[in-house]
N, C-alpha and C positions, 0 to 999 in steps of 0.2 A: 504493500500500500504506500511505502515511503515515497516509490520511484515511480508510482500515478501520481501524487501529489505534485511529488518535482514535473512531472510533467504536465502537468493541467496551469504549473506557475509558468512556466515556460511557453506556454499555448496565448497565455492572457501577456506576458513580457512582448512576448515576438508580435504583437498587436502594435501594439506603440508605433515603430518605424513604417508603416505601412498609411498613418492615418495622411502624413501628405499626400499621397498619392489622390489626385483629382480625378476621381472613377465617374462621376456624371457632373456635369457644368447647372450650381446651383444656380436654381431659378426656371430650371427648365421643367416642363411636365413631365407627371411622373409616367411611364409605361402601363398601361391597362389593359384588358383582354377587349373589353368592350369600347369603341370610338362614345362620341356624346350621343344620344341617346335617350330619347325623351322619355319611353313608355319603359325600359326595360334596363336595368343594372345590374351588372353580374362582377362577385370580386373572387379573387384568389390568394389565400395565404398560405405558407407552411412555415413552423420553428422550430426548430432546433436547440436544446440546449445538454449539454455535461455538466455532468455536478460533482465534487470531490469532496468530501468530509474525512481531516482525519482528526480523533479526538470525541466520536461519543457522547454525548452529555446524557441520554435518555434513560430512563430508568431500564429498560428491557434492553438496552443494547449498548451499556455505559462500558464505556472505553473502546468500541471499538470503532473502525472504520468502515466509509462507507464509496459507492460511487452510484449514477445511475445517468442512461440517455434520454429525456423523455424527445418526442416529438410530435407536431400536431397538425395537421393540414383542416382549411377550415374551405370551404364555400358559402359565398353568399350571395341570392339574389333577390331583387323586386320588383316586382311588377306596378308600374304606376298609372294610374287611373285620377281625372281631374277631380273627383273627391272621395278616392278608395283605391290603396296601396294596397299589396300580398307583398309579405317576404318572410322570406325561409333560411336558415343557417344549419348545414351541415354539417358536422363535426368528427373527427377522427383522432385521437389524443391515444399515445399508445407509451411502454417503455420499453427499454433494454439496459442491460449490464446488474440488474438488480437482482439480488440475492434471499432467502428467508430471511435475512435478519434486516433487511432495507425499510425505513419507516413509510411503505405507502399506502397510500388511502384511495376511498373512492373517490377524490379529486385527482387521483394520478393519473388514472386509464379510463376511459369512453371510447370505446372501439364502433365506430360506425354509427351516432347517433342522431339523432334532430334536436337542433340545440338550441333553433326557435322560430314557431310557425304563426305567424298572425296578421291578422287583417287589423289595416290604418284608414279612419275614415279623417277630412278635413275639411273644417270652415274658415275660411277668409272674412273676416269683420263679424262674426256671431254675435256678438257682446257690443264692442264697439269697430269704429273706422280704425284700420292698422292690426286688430287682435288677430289672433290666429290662434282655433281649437283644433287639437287633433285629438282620439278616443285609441285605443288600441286593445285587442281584443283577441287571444292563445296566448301560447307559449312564447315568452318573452325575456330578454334581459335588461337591465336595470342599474346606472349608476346615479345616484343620489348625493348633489351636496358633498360632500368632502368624503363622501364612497366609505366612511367610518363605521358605519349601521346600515348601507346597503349597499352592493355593491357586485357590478360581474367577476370581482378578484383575479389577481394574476397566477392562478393556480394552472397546471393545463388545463386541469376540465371548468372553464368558466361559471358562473352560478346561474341559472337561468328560473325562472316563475312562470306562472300559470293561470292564468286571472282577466282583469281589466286594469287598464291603467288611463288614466289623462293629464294631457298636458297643455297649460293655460298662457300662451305669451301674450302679454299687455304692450299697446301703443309706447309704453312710459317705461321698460326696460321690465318691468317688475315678470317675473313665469312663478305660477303654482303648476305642482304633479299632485295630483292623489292618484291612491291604488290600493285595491285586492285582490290580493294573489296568495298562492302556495307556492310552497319551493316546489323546485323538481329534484328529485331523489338519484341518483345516477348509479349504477350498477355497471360494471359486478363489484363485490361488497368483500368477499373471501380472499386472504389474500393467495390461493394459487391461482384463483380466476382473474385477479390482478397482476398476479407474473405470468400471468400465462397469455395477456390481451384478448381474454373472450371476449366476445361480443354478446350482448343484452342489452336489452332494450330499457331506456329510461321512465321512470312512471313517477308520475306525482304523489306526495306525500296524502294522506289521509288524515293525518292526525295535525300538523302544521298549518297554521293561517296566520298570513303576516297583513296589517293593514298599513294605512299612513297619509299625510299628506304634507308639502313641503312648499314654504315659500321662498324666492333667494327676490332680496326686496333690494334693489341697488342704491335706489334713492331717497329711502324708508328715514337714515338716517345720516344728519346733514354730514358728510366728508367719512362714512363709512359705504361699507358693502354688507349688507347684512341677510344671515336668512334663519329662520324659523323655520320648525319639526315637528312632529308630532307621531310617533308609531308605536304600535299595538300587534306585539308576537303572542302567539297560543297557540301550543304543544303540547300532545298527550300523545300516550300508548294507541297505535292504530294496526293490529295485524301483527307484521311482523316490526315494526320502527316502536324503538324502545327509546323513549327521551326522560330528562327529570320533568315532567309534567310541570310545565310553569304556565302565567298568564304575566306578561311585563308590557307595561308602559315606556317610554324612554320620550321625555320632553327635553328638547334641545334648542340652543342658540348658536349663531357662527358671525362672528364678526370680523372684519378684518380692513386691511389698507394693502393697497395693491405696491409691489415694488419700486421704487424709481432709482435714477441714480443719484448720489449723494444725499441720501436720504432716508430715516428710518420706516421700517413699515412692522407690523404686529400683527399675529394673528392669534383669534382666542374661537376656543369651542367648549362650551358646555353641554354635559345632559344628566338630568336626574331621571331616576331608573325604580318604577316602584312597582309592585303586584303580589304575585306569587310562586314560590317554585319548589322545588325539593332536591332535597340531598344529592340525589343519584337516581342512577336511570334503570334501577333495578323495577321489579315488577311489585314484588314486596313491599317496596317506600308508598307508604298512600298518604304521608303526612306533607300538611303542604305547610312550607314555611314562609313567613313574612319576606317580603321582598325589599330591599331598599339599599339604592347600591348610587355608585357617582362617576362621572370620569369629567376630566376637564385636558384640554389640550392648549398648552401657549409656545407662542413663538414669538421671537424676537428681532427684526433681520434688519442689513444696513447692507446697499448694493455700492459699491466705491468706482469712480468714475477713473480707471485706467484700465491698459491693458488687461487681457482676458476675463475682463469684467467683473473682478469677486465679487462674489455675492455671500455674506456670513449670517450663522443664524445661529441664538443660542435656542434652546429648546426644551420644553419639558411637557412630561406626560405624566399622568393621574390616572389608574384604574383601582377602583376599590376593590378589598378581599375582605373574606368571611372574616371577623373580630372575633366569633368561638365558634366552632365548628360542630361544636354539641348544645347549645340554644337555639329558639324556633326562631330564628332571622336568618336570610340568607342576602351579604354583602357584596360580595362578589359580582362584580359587575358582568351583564353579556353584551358581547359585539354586534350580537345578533347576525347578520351575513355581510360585518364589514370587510375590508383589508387591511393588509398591516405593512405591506411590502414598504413603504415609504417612511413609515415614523418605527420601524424594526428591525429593517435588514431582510435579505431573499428569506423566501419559507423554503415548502421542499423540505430539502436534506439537512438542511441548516433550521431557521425558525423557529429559536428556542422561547422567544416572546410572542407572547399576545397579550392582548388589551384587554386584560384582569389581571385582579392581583397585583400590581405595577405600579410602581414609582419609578421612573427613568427619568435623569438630566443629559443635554447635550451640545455639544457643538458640532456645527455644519459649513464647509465651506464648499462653494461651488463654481469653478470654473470654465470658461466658454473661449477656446485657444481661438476658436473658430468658430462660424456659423453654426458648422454641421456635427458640432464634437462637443460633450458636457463630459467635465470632468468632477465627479463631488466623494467628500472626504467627509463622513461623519464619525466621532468620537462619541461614546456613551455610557454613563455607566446606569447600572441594573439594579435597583432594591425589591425587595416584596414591599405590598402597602401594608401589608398582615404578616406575621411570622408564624402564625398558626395556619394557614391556608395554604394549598397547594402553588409549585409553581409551574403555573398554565397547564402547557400540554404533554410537559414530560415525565408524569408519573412519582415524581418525588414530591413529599411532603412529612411536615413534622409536625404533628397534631400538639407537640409541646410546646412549642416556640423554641427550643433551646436551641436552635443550631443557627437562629440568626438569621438578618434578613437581606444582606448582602447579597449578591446573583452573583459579578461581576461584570467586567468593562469588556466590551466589544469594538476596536478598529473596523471600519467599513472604507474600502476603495471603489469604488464603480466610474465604469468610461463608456459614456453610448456615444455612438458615430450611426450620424445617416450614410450610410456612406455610397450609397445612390438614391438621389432624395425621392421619398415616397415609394423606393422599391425594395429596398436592402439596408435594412437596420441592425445593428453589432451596437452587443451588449454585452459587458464581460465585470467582472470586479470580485475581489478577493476580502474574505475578513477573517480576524482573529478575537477570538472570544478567549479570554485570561476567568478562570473562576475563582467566585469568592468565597465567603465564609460558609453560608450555605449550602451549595454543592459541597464542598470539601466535609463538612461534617455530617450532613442526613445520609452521605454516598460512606461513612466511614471511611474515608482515604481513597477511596478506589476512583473518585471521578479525575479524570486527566485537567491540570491545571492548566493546559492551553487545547484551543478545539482551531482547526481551521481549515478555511471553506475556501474551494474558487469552483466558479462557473463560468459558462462561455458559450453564449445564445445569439443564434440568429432568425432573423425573421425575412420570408421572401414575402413580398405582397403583389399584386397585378389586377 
């Protein structure tokens, strides 16, 4: 495993010298399958990415090493009509190089599936002169707002729903979305039908209904951007889908100040989180406990007017944890179906945070040599917000608190290049997770004091 690692550094190194190379002359269009086109659009993508983990953190597979290839080709078309669209997205999400002891999920593989079919109706001026209503109506994807609480994620198998949705743009800047919808459940579930890329067909949750509605009010507030939330998850036992049976609210705010140069800008997110849920997702648990959980996200950031344009940001994040883990309250904040890739680091094979349980401080620098090329460098360190509560998704926890609530500090590198614009995107970046007090004592010694990751993904699109 040593000399995959050295090689997966040496894959993301040997990137660097290549990025001069002027492989398509920016500004020009991008290559498509289909010319313009009025009634009918059709796209094509496939990605590629390697992943290296050596160093372990997870409870079931602490210390060892990992590698895996996923890749994914997508189709998408629509049919457009002067007030009723159809489009459909096919999907094919598969891996290789992965082993029994590989962490993956039913996010990893979707071999052959329909990833979203529905019909788009539209009004021009409904409401008033300028507005524009569109209703949308099947199998759906869905980014929301700062993608925190919902969100297609950059998992292979994207998150898709099943429902109604609308969406409301005002003359004056101002869009509301509402929607209900169910998740859709993606299969296969086992993991040899996951190293093995069966093909099975996706089916909608039974038990899961997520609602909502969202306003991003630009001009709401005098020299802000702001928007307002409102959503409503309910989970129970349906069939074979065993969840902790919860009902959660999560009322949220997002404010913020767009970048400029030589000039500060800030961004703040709040949401309180209240209802009910339980312990665990056994069949057993029928006790529901109090809900009441918190998350807050801030940023800090200052864009400096020279070369390669730095951009810095200090950063910090808030997810509450369970306070006792044997009282009828349940603290512990949920995501619900947000992403994390941006304020956490890649998932996958790495992705030892998520948004519970979490106290995280950071620094972020972000670099642009060039148009076509972003360079960013985040620093951060890890606490639990609870030392009684698990942390996240990796199976460790110490119902005492005595081993402390330190996680440890994680380096992140990442370098994306368009490097034919609109056809061929590279993305590559490397981290090193240092553990703290926590890992090292609930693992009794055994967890490796340094973990580290690279990856190295492409994207074709047409």
């Amino acid at each position: 495993m040593q000399g995959i690692f050295r090689f997966a550094l040496l894959c993301v190194a040997c990137l660097g010298p290549t990025l001069p190379l002027p492989l398509h002359a920016q500004g020009s269009a991008p290559h498509r399958l289909l010319g313009q086109n009025e009634r009918f659009d059709l796209r094509f993508s496939h990605l590629d990415r390697v992943e290296f983990l050596q160093g372990q953190y997870r409870h079931a597979n602490n210390g060892s090493s990992d590698q895996v290839l996923i890749y994914r080709t997508t189709i998408e078309g629509r049919l457009k009509g002067e007030s009723l669209d159809l489009s459909m997205e096919v999907l094919d999400a598969r891996q290789a190089l992965a082993d029994s002891g590989t962490p993956l999920t039913r996010r990893s593989v979707d071999a052959v599936n329909l990833q979203q079919l529905y019909v788009s109706w539209k009004w021009q001026g409904l409401l008033e002169e300028g507005d524009d209503v569109r209703l949308h109506l099947g199998r759906q994807a869905m980014n929301i707002g700062t993608r925190r609480l919902v969100s297609r994620s950059t998992s292979n198998v994207p998150v898709s729903f099943t429902g109604i949705s609308a969406d409301v743009s005002r003359n004056n800047g101002d869009h509301w979305k509402a929607f209900a919808v169910v998740p859709v459940l993606n299969y296969p579930v086992s993991r040899q039908d996951i190293l093995s890329n069966r093909t099975e067909a996706d089916r909608e949750s039974r038990g899961s209904h997520l609602y909502g509605i969202h306003g991003d009010l630009p001009g709401a507030l005098r020299g802000l951007h702001s928007e307002f939330y409102a959503f409503h998850l309910r989970e129970e036992d349906a069939g074979e889908e065993q969840v902790a049976d919860l009902r959660l609210s999560s009322i949220g705010t997002h404010l913020y100040t767009g970048a400029a140069p030589g000039a500060l800008d800030y961004d703040l997110e709040t949401v309180l989180q209240f209802g009910t849920s339980r312990a665990t997702d056994d069949v057993s648990d029928v006790r529901d406990l109090r809900h009441r959980a918190f998350f807050t996200h801030m940023a800090l950031g200052y864009s400096i007017e020279a070369p390669m344009r730095p951009y810095a940001q200090l950063l910090y994040d808030y997810a509450s944890g369970d306070r006792d883990p044997t009282d009828d309250e349940n603290n512990g904040y949920d995501t619900f179906f947000g992403a994390r890739r941006s304020e956490f680091g890649p998932s996958s094979l790495y992705g030892p945070f998520t948004r519970t349980n979490l106290s995280t401080l950071g620094l972020r620098l972000t670099l642009s040599p060039r148009p076509d090329v972003e360079m960013i460098f985040t620093l951060r360190q890890f606490d639990l917000a609870q030392s009684r509560d698990a942390w996240g998704n990796t199976g460790w926890q110490d119902s005492s608190g005595r081993s402390g609530r330190h996680l440890g500090r994680h380096l992140e590198t990442r370098l994306r290049w368009d490097a034919i614009a609109g056809n061929l995107e590279v993305d590559t970046g490397l981290v090193w997770l240092r553990t703290g007090e926590f890992p090292r004592r609930v693992a009794a010694g055994t967890m490796p004091s340094l973990s580290r990751y690279a990856y190295l993904q492409t994207r074709l699109s047409f």
